[in-house]
PyMOL Python script that loads the backbone (N, CA, C, O; Angstrom):
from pymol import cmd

cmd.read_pdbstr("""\
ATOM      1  N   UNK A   1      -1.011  -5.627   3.543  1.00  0.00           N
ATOM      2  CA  UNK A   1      -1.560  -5.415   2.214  1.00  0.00           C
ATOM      3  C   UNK A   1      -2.579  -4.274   2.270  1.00  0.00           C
ATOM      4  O   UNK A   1      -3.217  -4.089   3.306  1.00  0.00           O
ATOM      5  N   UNK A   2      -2.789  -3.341   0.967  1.00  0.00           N
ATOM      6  CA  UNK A   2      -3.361  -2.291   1.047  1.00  0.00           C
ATOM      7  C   UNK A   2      -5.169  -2.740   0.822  1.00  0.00           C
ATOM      8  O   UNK A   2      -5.522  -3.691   0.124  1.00  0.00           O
ATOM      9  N   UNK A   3      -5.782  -2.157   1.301  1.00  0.00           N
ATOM     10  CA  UNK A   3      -7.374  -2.501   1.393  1.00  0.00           C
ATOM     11  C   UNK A   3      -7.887  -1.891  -0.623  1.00  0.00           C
ATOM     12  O   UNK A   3      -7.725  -0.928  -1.373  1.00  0.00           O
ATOM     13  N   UNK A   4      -8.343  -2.850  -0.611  1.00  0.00           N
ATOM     14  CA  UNK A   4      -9.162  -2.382  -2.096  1.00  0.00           C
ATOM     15  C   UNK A   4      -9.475  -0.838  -2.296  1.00  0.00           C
ATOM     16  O   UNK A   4      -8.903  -0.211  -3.188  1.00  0.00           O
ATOM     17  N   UNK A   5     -10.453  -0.202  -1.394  1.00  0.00           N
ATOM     18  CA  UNK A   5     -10.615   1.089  -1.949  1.00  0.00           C
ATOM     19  C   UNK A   5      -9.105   2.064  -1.658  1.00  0.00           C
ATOM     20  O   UNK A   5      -9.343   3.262  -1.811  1.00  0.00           O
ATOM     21  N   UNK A   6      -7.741   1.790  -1.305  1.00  0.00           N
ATOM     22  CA  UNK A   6      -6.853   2.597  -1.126  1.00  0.00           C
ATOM     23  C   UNK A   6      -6.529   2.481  -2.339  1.00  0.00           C
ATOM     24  O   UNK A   6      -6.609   3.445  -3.100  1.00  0.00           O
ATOM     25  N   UNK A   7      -5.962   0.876  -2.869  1.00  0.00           N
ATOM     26  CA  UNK A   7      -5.607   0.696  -3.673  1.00  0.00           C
ATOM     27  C   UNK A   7      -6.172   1.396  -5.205  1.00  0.00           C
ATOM     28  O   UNK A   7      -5.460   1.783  -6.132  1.00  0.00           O
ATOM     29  N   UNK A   8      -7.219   1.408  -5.147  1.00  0.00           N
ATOM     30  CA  UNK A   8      -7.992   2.382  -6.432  1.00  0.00           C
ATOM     31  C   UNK A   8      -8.131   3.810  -6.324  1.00  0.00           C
ATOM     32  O   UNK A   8      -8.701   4.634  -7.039  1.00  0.00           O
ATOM     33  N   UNK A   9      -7.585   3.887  -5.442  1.00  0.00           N
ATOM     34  CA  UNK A   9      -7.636   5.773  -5.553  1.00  0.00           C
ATOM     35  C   UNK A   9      -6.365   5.832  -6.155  1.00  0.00           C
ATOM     36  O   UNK A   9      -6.143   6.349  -7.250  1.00  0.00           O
ATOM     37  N   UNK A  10      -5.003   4.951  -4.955  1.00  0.00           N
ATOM     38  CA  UNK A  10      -4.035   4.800  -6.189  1.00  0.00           C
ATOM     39  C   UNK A  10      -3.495   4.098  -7.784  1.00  0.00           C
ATOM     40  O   UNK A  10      -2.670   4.289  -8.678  1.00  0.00           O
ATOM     41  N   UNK A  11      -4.302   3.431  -7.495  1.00  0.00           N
ATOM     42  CA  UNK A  11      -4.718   3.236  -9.675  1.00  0.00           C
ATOM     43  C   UNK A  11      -5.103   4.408  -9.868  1.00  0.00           C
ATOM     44  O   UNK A  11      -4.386   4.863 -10.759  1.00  0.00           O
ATOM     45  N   UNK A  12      -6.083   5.418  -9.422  1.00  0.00           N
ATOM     46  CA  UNK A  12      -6.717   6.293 -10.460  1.00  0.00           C
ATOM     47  C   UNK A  12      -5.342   8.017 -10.116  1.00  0.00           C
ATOM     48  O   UNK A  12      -5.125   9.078 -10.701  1.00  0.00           O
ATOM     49  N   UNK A  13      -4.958   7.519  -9.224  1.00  0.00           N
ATOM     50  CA  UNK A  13      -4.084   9.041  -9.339  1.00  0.00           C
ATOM     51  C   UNK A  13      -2.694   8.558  -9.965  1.00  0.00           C
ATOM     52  O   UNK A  13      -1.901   9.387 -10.410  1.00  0.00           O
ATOM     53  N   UNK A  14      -2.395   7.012  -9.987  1.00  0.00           N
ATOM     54  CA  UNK A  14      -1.522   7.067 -11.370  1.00  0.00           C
ATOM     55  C   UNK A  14      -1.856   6.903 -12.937  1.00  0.00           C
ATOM     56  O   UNK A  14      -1.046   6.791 -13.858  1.00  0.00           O
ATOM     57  N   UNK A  15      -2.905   6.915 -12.982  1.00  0.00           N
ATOM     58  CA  UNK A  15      -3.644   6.704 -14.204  1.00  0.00           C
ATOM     59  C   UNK A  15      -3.728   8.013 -14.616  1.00  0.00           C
ATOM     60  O   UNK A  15      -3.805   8.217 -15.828  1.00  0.00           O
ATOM     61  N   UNK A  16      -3.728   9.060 -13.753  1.00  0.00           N
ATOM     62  CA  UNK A  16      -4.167  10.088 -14.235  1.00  0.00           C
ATOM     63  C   UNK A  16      -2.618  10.952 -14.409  1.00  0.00           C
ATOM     64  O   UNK A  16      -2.346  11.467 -15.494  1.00  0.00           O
ATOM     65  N   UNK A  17      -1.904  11.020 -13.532  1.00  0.00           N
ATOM     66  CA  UNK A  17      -0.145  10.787 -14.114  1.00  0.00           C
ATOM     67  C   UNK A  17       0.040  10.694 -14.962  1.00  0.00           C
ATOM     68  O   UNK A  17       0.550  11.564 -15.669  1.00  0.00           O
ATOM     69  N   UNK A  18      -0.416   9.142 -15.442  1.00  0.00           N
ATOM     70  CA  UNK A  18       0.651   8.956 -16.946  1.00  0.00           C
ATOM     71  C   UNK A  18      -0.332   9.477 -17.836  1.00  0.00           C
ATOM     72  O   UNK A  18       0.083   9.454 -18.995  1.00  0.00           O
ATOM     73  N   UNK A  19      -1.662  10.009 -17.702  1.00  0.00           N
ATOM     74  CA  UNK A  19      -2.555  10.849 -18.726  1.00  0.00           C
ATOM     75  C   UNK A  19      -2.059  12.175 -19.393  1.00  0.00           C
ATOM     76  O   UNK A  19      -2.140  12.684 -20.511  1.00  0.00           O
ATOM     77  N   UNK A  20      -1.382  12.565 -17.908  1.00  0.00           N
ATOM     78  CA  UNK A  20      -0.854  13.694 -17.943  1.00  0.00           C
ATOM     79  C   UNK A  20       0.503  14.095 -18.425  1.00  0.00           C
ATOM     80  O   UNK A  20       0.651  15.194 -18.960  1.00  0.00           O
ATOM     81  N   UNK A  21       1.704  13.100 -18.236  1.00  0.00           N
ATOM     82  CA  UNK A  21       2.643  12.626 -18.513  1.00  0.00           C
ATOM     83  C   UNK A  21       2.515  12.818 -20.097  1.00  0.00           C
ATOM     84  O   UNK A  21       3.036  13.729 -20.740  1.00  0.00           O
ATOM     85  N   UNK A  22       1.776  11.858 -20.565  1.00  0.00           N
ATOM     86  CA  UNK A  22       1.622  11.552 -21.835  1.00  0.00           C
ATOM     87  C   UNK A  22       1.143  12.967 -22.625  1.00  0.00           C
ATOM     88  O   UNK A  22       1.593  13.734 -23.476  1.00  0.00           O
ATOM     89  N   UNK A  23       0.335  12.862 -22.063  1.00  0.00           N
ATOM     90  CA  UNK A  23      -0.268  14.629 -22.968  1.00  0.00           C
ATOM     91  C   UNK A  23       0.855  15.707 -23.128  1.00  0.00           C
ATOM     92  O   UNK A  23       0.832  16.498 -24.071  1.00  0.00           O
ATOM     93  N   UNK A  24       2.012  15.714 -22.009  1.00  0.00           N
ATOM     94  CA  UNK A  24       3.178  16.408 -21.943  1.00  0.00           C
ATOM     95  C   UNK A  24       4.330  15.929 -23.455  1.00  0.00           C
ATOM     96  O   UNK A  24       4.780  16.582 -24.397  1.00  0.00           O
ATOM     97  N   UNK A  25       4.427  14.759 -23.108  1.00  0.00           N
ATOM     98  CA  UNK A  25       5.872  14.263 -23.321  1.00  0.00           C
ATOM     99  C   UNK A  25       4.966  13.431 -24.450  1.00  0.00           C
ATOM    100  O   UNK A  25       4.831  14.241 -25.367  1.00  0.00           O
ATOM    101  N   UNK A  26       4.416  12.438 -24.745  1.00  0.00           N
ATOM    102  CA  UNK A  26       3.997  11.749 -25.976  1.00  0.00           C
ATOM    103  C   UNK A  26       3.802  10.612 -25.322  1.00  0.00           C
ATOM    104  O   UNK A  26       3.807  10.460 -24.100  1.00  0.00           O
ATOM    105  N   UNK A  27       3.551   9.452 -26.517  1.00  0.00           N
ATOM    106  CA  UNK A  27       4.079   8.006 -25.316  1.00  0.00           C
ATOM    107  C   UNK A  27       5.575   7.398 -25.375  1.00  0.00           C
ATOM    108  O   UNK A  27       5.886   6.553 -24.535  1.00  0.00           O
ATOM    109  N   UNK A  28       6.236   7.693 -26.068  1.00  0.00           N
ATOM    110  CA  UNK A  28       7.782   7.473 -26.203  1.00  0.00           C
ATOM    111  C   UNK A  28       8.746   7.967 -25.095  1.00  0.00           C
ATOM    112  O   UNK A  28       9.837   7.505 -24.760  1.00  0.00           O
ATOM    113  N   UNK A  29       8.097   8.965 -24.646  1.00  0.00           N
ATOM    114  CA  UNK A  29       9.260   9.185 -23.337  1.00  0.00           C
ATOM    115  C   UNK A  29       9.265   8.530 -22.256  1.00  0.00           C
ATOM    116  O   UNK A  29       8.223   8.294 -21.644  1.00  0.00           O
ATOM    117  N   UNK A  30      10.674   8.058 -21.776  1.00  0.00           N
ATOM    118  CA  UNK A  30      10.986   7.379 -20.907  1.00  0.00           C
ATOM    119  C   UNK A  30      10.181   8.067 -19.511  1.00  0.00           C
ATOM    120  O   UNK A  30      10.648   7.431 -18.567  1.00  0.00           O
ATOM    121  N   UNK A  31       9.379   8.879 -19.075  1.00  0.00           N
ATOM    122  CA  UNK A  31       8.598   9.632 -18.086  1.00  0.00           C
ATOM    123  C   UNK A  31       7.239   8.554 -18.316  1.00  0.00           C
ATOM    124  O   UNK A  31       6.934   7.569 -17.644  1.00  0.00           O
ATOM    125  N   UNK A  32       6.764   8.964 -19.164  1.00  0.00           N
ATOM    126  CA  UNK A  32       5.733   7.867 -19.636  1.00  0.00           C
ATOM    127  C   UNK A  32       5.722   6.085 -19.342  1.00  0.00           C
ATOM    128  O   UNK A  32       5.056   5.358 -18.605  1.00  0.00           O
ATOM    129  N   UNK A  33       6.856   5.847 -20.364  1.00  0.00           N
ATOM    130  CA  UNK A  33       6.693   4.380 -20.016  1.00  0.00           C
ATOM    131  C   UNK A  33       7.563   3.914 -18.380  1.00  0.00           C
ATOM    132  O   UNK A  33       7.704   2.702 -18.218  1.00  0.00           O
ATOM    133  N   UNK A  34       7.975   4.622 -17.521  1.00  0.00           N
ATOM    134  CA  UNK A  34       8.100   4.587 -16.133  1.00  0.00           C
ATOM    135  C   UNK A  34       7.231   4.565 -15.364  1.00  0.00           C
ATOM    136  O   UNK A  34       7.269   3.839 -14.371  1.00  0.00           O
ATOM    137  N   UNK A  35       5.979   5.569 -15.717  1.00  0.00           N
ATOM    138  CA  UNK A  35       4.490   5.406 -14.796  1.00  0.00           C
ATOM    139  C   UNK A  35       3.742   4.777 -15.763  1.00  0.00           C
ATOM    140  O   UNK A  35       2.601   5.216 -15.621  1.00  0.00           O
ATOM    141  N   UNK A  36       3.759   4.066 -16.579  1.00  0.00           N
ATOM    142  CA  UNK A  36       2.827   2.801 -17.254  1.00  0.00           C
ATOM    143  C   UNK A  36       3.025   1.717 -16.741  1.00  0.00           C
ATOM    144  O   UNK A  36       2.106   0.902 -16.827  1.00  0.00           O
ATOM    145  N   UNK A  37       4.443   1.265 -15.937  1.00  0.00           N
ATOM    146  CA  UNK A  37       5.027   0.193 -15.275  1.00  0.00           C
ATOM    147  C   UNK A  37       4.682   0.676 -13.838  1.00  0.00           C
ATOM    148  O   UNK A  37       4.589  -0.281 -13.069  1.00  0.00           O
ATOM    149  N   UNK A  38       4.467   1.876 -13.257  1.00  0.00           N
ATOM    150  CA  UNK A  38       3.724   2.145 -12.108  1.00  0.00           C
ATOM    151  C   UNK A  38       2.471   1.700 -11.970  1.00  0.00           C
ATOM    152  O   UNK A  38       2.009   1.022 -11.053  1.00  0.00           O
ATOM    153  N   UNK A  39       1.952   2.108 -12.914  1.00  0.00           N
ATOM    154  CA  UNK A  39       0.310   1.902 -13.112  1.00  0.00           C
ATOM    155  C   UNK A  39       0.176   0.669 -13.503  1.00  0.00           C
ATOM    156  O   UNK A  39      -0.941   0.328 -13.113  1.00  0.00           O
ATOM    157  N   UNK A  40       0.657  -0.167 -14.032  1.00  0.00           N
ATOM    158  CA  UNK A  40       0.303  -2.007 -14.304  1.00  0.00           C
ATOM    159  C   UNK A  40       0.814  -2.518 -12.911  1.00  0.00           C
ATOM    160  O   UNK A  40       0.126  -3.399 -12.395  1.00  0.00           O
ATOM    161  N   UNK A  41       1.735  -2.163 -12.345  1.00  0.00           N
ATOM    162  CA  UNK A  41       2.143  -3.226 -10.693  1.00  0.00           C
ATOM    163  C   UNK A  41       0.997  -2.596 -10.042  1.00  0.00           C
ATOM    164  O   UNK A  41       0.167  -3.451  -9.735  1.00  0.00           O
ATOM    165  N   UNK A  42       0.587  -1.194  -9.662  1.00  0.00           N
ATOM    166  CA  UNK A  42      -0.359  -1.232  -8.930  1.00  0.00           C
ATOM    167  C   UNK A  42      -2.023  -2.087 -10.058  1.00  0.00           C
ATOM    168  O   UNK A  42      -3.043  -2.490  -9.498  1.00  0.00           O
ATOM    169  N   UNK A  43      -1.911  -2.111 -10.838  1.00  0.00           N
ATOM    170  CA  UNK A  43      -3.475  -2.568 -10.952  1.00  0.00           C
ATOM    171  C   UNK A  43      -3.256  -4.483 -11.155  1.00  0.00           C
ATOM    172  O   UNK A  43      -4.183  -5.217 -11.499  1.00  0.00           O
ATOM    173  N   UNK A  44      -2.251  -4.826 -10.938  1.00  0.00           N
ATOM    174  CA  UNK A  44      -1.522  -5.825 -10.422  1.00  0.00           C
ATOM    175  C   UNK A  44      -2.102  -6.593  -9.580  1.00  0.00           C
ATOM    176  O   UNK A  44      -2.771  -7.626  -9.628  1.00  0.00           O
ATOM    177  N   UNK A  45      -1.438  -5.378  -8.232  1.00  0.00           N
ATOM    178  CA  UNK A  45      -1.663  -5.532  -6.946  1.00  0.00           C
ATOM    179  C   UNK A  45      -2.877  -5.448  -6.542  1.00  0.00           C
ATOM    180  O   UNK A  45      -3.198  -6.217  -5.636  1.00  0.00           O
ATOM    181  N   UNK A  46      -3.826  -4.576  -7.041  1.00  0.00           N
ATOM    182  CA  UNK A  46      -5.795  -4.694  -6.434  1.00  0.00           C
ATOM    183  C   UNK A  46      -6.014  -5.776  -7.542  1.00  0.00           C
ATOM    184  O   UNK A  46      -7.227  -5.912  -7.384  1.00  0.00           O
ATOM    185  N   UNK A  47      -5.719  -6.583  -8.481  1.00  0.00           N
ATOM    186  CA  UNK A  47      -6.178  -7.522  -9.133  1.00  0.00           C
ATOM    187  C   UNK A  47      -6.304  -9.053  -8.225  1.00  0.00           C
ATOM    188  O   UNK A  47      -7.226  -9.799  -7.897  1.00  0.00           O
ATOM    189  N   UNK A  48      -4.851  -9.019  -8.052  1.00  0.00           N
ATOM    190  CA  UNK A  48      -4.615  -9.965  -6.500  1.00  0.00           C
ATOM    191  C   UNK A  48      -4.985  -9.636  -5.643  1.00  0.00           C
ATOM    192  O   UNK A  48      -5.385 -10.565  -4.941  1.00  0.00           O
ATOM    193  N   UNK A  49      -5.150  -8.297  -5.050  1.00  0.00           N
ATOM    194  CA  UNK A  49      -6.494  -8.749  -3.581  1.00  0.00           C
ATOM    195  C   UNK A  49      -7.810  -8.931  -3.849  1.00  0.00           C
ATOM    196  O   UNK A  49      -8.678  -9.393  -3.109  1.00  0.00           O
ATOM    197  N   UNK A  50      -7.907  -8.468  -5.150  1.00  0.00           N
ATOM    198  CA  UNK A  50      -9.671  -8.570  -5.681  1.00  0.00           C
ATOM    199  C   UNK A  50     -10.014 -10.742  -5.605  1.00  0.00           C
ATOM    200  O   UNK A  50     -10.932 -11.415  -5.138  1.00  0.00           O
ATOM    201  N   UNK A  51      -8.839 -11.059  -6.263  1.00  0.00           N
ATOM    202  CA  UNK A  51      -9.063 -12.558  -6.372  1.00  0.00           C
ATOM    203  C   UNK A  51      -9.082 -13.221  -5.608  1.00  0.00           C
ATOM    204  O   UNK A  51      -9.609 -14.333  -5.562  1.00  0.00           O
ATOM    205  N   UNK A  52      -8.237 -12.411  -4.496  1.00  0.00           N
ATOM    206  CA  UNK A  52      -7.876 -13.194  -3.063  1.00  0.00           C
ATOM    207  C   UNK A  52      -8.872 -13.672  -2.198  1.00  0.00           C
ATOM    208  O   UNK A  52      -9.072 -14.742  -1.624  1.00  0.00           O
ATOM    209  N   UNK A  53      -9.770 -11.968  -2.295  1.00  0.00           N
ATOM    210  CA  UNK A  53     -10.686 -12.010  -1.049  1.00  0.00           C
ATOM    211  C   UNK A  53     -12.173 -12.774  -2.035  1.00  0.00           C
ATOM    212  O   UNK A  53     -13.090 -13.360  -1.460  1.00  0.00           O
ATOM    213  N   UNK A  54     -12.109 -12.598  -3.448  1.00  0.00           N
ATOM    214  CA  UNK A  54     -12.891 -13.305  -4.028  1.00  0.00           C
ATOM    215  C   UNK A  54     -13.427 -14.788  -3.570  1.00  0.00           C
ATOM    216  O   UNK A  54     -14.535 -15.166  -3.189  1.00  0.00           O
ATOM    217  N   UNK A  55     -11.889 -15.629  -3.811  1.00  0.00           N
ATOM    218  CA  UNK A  55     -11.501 -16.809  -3.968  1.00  0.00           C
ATOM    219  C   UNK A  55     -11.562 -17.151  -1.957  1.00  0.00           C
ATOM    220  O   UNK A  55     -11.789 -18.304  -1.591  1.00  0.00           O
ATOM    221  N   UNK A  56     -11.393 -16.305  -1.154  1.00  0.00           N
ATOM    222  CA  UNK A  56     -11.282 -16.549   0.352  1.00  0.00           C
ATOM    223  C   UNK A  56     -12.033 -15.197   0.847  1.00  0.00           C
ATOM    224  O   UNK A  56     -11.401 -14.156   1.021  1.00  0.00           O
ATOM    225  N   UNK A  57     -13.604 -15.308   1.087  1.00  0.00           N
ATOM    226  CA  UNK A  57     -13.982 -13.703   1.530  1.00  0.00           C
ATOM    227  C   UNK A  57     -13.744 -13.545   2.660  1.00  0.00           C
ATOM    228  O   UNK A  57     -13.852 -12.360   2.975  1.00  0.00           O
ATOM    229  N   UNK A  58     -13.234 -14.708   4.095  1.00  0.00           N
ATOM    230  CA  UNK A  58     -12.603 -13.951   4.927  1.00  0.00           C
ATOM    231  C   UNK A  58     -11.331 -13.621   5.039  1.00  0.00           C
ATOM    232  O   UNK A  58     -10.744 -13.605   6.121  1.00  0.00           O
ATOM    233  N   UNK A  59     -10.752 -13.305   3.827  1.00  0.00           N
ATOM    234  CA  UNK A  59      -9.160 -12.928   3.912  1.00  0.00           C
ATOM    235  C   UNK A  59      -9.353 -11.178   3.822  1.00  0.00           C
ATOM    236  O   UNK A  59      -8.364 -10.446   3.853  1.00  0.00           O
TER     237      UNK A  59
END
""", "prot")
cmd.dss("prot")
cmd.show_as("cartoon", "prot")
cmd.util.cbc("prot")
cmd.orient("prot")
């Protein structure tokens, strides 16, 4: 599993993708809603290690 601060650099460089994406194409294009489904599994995924190590801090 990826360590919290990896994981948020990659939230923020797909966040900034589909910013960019979007500013291109609108929000209707299929480019767009492909890295919006990128960007929700990864903020997903640091949501569940955030709770994990929350809920168990030596995990």
């Amino acid at each position: 599993m990826q360590t919290d601060n990896v994981l948020s650099h990659h939230v923020e460089a797909a966040r900034q993708k589909l910013h960019d994406l979007q500013n291109k194409y609108g929000f209707g294009h299929s480019s767009v809603l492909k890295q919006s489904m990128v960007l929700d599994e990864l903020i997903n995924q640091y949501q569940y290690t955030y709770y994990r190590r929350k809920k168990n801090p030596t995990v």
